[in-house]
FIBALUM-84566 format. One line per 10 residues: their letters; for each residue x, y, z of N, C-alpha, C, O, CB. Coordinates in pm, whole numbers, m for minus. Atoms other than C-alpha are relative to their C-alpha. Glycine has a CB too. Layout:
N
a	X,Y,Z,X,Y,Z,X,Y,Z,X,Y,Z,X,Y,Z | ... .
***
This chain:
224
xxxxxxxxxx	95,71,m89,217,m822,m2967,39,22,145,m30,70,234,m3,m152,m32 | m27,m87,m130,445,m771,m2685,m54,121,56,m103,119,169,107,33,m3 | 1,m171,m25,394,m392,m2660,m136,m25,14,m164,m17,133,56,130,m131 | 101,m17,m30,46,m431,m2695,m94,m38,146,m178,17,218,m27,m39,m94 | 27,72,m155,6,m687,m2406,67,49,141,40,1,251,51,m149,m8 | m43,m96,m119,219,m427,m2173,m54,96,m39,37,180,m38,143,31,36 | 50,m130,33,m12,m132,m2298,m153,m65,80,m223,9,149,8,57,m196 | 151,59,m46,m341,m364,m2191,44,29,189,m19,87,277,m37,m226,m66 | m22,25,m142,m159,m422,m1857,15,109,68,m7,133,187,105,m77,27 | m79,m130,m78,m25,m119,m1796,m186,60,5,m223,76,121,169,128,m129 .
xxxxxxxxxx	128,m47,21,m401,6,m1874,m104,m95,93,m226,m81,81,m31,m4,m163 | 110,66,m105,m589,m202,m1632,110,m3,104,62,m74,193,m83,m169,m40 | m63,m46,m146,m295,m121,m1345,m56,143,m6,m85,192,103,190,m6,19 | 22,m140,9,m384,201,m1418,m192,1,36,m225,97,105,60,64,m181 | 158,27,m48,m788,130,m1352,27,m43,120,m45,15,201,m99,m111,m82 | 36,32,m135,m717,m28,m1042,44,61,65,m13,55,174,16,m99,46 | m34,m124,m89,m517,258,m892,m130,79,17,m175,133,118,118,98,m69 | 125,m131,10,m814,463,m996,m88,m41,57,m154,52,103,m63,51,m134 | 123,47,m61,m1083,237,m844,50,m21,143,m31,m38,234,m64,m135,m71 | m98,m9,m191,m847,226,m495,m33,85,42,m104,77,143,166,21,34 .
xxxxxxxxxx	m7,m115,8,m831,577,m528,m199,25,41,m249,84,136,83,43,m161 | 164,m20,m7,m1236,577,m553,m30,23,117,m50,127,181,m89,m113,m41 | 33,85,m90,m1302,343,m310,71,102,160,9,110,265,77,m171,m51 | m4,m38,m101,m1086,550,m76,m78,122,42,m119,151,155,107,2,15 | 61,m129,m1,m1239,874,m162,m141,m2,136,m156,49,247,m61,26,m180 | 96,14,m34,m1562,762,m90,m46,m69,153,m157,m59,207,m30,m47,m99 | m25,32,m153,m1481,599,258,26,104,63,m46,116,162,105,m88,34 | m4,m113,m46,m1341,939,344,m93,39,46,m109,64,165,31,69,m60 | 114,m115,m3,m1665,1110,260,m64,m66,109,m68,m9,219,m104,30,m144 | 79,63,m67,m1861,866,421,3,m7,119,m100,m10,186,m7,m88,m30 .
xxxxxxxxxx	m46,m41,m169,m1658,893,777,m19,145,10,m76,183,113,178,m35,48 | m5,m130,m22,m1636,1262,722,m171,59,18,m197,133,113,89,65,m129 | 130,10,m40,m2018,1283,707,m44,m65,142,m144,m21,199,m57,m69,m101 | 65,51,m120,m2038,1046,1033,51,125,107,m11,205,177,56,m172,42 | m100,m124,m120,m1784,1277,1242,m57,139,7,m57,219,100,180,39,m57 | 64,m193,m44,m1962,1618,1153,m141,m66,11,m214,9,m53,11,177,m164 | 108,m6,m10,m2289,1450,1225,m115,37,m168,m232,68,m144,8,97,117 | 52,m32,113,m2435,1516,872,m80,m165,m17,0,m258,m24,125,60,m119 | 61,151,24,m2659,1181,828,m75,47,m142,m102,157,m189,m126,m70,146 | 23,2,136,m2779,1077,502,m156,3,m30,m216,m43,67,67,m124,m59 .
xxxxxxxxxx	145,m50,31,m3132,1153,379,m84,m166,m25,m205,m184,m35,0,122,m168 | 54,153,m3,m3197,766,354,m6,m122,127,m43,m240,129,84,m61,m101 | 29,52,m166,m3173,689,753,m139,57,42,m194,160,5,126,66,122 | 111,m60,m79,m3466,702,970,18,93,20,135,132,17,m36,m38,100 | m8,m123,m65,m3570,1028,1093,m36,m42,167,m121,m108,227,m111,113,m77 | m44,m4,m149,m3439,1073,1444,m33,155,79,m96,253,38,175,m32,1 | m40,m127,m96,m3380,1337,1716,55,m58,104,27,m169,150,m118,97,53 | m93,63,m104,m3132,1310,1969,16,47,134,105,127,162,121,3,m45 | 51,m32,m127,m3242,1346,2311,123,5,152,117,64,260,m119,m122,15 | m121,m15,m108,m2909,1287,2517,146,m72,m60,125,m189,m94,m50,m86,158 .
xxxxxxxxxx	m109,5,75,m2541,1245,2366,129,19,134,174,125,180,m13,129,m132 | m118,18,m93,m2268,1138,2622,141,m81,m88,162,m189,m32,m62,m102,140 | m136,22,51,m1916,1054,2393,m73,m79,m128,m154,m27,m205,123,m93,112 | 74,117,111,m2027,757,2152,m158,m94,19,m221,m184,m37,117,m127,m4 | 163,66,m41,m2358,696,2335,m119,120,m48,m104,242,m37,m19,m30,210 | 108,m68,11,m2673,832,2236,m111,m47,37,m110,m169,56,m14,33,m100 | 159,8,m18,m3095,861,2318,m59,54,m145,m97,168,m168,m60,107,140 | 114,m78,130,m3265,896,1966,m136,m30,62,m166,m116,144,3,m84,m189 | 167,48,63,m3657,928,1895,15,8,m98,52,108,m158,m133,70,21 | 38,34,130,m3715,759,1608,m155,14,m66,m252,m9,6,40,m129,m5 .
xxxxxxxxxx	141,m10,10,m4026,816,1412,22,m126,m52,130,m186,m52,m81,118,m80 | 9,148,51,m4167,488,1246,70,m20,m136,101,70,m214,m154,m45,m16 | m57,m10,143,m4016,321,946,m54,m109,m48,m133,m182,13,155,5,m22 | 67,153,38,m4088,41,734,135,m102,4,247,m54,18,m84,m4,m184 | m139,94,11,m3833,m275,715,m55,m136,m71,m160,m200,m57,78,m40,173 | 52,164,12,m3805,m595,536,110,m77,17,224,m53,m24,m69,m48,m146 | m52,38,m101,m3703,m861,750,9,m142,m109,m57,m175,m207,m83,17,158 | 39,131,79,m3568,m1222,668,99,m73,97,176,m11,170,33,m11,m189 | m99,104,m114,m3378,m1514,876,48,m66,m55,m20,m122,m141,m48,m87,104 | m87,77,54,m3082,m1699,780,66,m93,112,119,m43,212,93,83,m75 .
xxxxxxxxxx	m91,66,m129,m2932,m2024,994,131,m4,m25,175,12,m139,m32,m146,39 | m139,1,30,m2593,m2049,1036,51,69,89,m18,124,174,39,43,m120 | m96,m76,m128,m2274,m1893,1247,m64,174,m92,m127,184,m197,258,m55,m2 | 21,m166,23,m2322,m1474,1199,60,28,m167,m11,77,m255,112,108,139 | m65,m89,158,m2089,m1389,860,m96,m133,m97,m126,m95,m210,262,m3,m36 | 47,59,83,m2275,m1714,713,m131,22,m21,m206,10,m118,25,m103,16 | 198,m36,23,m2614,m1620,780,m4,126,m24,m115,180,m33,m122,m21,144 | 21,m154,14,m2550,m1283,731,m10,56,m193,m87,131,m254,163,81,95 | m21,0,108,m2428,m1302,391,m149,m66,m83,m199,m5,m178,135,m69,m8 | 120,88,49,m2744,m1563,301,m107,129,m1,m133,188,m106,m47,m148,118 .
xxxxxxxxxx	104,m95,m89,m2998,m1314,483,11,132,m92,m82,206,m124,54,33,185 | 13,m188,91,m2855,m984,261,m8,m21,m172,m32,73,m249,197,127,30 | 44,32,118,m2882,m1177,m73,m148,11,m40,m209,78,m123,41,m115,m16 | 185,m4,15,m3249,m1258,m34,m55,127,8,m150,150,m68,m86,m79,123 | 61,m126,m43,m3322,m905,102,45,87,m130,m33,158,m193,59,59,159 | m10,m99,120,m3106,m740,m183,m51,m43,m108,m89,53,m174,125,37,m37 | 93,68,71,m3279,m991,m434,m137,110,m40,m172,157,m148,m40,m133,94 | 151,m94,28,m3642,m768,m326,45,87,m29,7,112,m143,m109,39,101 | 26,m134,50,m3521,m434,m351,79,m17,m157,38,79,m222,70,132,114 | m49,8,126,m3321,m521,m698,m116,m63,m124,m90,m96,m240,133,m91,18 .
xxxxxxxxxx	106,77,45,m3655,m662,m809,m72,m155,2,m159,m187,m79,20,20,m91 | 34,154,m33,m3735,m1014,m723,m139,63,98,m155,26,214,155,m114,103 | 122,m34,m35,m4057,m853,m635,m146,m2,m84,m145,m62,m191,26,109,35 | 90,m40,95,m4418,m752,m771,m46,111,0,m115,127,100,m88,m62,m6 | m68,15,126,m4391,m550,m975,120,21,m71,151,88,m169,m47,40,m51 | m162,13,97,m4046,m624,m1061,40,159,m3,65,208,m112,m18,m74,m205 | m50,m105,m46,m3951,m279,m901,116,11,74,135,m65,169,m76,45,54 | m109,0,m24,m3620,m153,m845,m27,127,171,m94,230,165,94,44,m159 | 19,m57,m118,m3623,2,m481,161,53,84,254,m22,116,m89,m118,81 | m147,m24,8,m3323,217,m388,42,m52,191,m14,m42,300,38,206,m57 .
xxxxxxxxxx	m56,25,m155,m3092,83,m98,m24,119,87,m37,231,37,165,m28,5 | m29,m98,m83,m3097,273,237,72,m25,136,104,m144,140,m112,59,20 | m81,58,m97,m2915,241,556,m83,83,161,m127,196,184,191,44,m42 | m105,93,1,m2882,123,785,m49,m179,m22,m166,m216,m38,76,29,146 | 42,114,12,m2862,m252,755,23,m58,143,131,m66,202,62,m67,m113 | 34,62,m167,m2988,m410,1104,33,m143,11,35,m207,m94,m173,7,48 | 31,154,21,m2960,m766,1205,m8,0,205,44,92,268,169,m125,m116 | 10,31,m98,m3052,m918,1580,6,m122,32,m7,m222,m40,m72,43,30 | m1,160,m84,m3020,m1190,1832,m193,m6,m11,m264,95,m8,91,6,235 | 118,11,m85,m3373,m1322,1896,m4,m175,11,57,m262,m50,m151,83,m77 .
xxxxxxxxxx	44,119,m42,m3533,m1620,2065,81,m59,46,115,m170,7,m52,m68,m72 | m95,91,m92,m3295,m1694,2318,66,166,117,88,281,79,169,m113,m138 | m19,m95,m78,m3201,m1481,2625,148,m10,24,217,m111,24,m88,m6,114 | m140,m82,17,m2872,m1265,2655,m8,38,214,m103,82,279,m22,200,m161 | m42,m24,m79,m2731,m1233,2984,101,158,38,223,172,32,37,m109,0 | m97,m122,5,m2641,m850,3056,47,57,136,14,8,244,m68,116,m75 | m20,m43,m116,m2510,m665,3296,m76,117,49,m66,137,170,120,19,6 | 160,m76,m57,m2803,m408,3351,m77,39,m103,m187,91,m81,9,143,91 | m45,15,161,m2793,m386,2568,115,m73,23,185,m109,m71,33,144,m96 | m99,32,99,m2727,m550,650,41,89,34,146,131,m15,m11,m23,m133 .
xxxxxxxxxx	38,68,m151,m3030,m508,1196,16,m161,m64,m17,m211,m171,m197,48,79 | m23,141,43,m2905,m878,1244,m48,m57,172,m3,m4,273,193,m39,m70 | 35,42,m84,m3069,m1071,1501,m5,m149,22,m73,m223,m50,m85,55,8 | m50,169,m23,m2947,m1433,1653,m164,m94,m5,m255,m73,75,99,m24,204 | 129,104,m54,m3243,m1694,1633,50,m151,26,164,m187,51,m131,m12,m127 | m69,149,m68,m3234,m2069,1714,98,m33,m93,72,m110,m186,m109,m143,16 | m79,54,175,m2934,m2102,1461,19,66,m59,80,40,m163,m52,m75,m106 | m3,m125,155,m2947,m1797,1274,m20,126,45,m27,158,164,m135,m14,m130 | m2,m149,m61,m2977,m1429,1256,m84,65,m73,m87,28,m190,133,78,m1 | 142,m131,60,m3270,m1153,1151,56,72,m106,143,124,m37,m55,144,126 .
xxxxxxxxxx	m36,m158,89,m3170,m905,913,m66,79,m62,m138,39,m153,72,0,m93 | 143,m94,77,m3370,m604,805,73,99,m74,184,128,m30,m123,95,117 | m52,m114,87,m3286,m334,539,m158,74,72,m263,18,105,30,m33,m217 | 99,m65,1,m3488,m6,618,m25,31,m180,51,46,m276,26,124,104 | m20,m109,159,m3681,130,304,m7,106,32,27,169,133,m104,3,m126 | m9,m131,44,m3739,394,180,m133,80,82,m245,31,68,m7,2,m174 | 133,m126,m9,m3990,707,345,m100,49,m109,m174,147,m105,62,136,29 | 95,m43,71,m4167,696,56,m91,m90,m54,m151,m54,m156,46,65,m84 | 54,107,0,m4331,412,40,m59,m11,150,7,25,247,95,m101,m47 | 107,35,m67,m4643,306,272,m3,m189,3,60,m245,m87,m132,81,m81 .
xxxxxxxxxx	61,101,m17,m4766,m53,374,m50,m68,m119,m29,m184,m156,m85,27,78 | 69,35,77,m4977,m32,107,30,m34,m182,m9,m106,m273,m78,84,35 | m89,m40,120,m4740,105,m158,82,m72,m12,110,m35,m126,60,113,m4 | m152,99,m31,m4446,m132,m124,m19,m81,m56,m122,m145,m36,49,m59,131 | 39,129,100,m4371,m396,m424,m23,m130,101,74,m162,170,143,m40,m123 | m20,116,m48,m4464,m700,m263,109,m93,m13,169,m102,m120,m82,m46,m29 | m159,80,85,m4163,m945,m261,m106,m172,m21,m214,m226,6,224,m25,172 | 37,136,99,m4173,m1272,m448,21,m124,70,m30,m235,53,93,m13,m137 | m143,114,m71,m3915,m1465,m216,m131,m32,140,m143,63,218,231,124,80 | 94,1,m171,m4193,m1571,112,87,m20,116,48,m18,233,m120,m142,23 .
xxxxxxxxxx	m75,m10,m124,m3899,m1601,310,26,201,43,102,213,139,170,m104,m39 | m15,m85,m39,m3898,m1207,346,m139,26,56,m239,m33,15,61,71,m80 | 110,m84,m91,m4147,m1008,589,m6,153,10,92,208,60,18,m38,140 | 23,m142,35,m4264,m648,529,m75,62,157,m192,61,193,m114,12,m158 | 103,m87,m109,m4326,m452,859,75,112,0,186,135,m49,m29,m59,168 | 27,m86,m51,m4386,m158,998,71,71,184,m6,97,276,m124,m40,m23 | m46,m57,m150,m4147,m18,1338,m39,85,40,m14,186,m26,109,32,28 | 49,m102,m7,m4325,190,1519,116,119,84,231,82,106,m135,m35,61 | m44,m93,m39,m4212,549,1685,97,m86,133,47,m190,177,m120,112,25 | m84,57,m75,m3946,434,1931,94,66,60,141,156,m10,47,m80,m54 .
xxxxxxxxxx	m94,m33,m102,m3711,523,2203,169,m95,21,186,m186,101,m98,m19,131 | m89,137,59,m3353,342,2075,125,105,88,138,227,99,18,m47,m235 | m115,m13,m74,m3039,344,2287,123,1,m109,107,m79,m201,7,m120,109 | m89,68,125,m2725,345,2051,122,33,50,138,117,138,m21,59,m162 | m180,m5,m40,m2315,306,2078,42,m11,m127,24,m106,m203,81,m133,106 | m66,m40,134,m2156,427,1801,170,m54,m2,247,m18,86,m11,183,m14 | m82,48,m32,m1858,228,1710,64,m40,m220,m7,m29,m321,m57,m122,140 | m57,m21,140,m1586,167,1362,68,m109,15,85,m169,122,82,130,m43 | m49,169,13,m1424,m145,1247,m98,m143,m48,m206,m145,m106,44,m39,157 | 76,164,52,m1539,m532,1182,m94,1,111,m49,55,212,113,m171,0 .
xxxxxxxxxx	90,58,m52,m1866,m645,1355,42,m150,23,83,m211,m76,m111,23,m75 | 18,162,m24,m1849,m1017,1517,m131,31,116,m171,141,155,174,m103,78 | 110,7,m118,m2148,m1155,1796,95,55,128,43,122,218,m70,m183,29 | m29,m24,m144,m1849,m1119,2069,65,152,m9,118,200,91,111,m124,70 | 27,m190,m62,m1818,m707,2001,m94,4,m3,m122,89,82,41,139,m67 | 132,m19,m53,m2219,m751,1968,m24,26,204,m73,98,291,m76,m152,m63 | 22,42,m158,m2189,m889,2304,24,117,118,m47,168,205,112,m123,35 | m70,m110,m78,m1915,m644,2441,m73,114,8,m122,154,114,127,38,m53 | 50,m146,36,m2047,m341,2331,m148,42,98,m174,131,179,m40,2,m187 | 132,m67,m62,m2423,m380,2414,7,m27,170,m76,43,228,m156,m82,m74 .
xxxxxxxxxx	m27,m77,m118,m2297,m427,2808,15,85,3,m73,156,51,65,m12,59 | m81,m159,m8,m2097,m132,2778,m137,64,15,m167,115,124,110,69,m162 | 78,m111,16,m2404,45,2666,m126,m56,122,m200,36,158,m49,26,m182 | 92,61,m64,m2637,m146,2886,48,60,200,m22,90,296,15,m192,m56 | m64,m43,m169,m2417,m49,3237,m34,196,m70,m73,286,5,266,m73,52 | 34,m171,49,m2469,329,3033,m158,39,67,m202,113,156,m12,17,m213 | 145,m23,m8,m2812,320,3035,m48,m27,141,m107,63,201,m77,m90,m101 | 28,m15,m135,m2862,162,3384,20,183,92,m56,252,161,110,m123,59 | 0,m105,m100,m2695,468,3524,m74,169,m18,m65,272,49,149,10,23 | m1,m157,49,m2853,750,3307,m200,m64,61,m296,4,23,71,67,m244 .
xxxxxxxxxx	147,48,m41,m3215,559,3464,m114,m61,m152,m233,m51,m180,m79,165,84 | 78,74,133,m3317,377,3131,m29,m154,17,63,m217,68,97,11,m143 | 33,127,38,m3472,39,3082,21,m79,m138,5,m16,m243,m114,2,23 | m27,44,139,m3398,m187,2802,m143,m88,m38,m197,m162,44,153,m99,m8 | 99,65,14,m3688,m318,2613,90,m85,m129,179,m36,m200,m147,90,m22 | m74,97,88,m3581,m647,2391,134,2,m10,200,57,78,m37,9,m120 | m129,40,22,m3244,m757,2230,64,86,m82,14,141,m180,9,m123,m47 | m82,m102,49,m2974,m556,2143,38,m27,m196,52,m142,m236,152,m11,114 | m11,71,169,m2918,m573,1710,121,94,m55,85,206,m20,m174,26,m122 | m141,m7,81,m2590,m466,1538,m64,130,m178,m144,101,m267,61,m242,m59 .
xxxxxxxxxx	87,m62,142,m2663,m150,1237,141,69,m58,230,131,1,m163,145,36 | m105,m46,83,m2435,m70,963,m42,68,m108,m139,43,m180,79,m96,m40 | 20,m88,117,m2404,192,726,55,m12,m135,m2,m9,m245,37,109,33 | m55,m6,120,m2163,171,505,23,m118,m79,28,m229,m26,105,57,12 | m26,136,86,m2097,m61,184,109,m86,55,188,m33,133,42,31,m151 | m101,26,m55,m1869,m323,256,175,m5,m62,255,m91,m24,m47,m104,43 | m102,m47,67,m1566,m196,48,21,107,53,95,181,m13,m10,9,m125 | m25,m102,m89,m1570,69,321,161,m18,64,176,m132,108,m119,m8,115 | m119,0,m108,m1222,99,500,m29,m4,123,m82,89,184,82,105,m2 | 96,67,m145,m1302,m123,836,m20,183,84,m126,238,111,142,m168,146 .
xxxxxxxxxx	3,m74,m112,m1184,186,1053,m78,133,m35,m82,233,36,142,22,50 | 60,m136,36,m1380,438,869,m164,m31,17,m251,56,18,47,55,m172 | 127,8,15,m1697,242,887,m90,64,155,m55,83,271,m22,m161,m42 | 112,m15,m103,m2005,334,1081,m96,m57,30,m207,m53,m22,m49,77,m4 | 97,100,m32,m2147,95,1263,m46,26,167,31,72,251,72,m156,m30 | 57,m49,m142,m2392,130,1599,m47,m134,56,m88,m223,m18,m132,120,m7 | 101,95,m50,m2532,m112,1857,m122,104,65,m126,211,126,74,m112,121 | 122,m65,m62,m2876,m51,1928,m136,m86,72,m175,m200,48,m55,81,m117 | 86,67,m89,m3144,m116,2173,m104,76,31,m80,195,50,58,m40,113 | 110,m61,m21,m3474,m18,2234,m22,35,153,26,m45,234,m100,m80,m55 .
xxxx	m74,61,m122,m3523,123,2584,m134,123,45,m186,201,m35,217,14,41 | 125,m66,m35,m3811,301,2793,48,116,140,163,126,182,m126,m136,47 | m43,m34,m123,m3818,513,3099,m66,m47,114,m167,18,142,3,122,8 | 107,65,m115,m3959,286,3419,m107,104,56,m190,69,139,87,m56,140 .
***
């Protein structure tokens, strides 16, 4: 009985090396894809109009998103906000359609003004924060399971002009904060305008290795 109960153990230490081992693999790939620029076939389609170190100018074409609001500090509403949302695409929809994840996962401040210095999407509201999963490009307005949950919202972003700062590690509101100055004194000097509030977008799962992840602030932004 002994022997057997150090053959089980030894056999599930031996699985969790291997799922470490995974887990790191796949963080690798996933940074090694951000660093050579290789993006994944399940992000918006972009083009990248000006590229100064970790700053960029995409055009985005339109995408679809479904949006939902959670109150609470940021990791509490955030967590609330990506249940409900992963809920629809896992099926809690009609018709009970499985809809494959894609990235990135957005969240924003809104309904309350940010003081700048000239910037699963998460966005602050009175109490709480936005969060949108993009879907999928293959799906339409029209095409898209309806969700079940009425706390989610199905729109449509149109073609857009998005500011972004590419950045690795943990997300909180006060690197939201930091960051979208940074990029906000960027943009002043390259002659850009910011249209709305800056929103927080992450790529990778969160069993990612913090420093490998890829995460951007982004802001929508015009030319006066």
């Amino acid at each position: 009985m002994g022997l057997v109960h150090g053959v089980d153990c030894a056999g599930r230490g031996y699985r969790q090396v291997l799922l470490v081992i995974l887990v790191a693999l796949m963080s690798v790939i996933s940074a090694a894809c951000s660093v050579f620029g290789v993006r994944s076939a399940r992000e918006p389609s972009y083009a990248v109009t000006l590229q100064e170190g970790s700053k960029e100018i995409r055009e985005y074409s339109s995408y679809l998103t479904a949006r939902t609001w959670a109150e609470g500090k940021y990791d509490e509403s955030s967590n609330k906000a990506f249940r409900i949302l992963f809920d629809y695409i896992s099926g809690n929809n009609v018709p009970q359609t499985r809809i494959v994840m894609t990235s990135p996962v957005t969240q924003e401040r809104s309904g309350e003004t940010i003081t700048m210095t000239a910037p699963v999407n998460q966005e602050r509201s009175a109490g709480g924060w936005t969060m949108a999963f993009v879907l999928p490009s293959s799906y339409t307005m029209t095409s898209l399971p309806e969700p079940a949950d009425p706390r989610i919202e199905i729109g449509e972003v149109p073609a857009t002009t998005v500011a972004v700062l590419t950045y690795s590690g943990f997300t909180s509101p006060e690197k939201i904060d930091r960051l979208s100055n940074e990029l906000a004194g960027w943009l002043e000097k390259q002659g850009y305008e910011t249209v709305g509030l800056p929103r927080s977008a992450r790529y990778d799962p969160p069993f990612t290795i913090p420093f490998l992840r890829r995460n951007e602030i982004q802001i929508d932004v015009r030319k006066p």
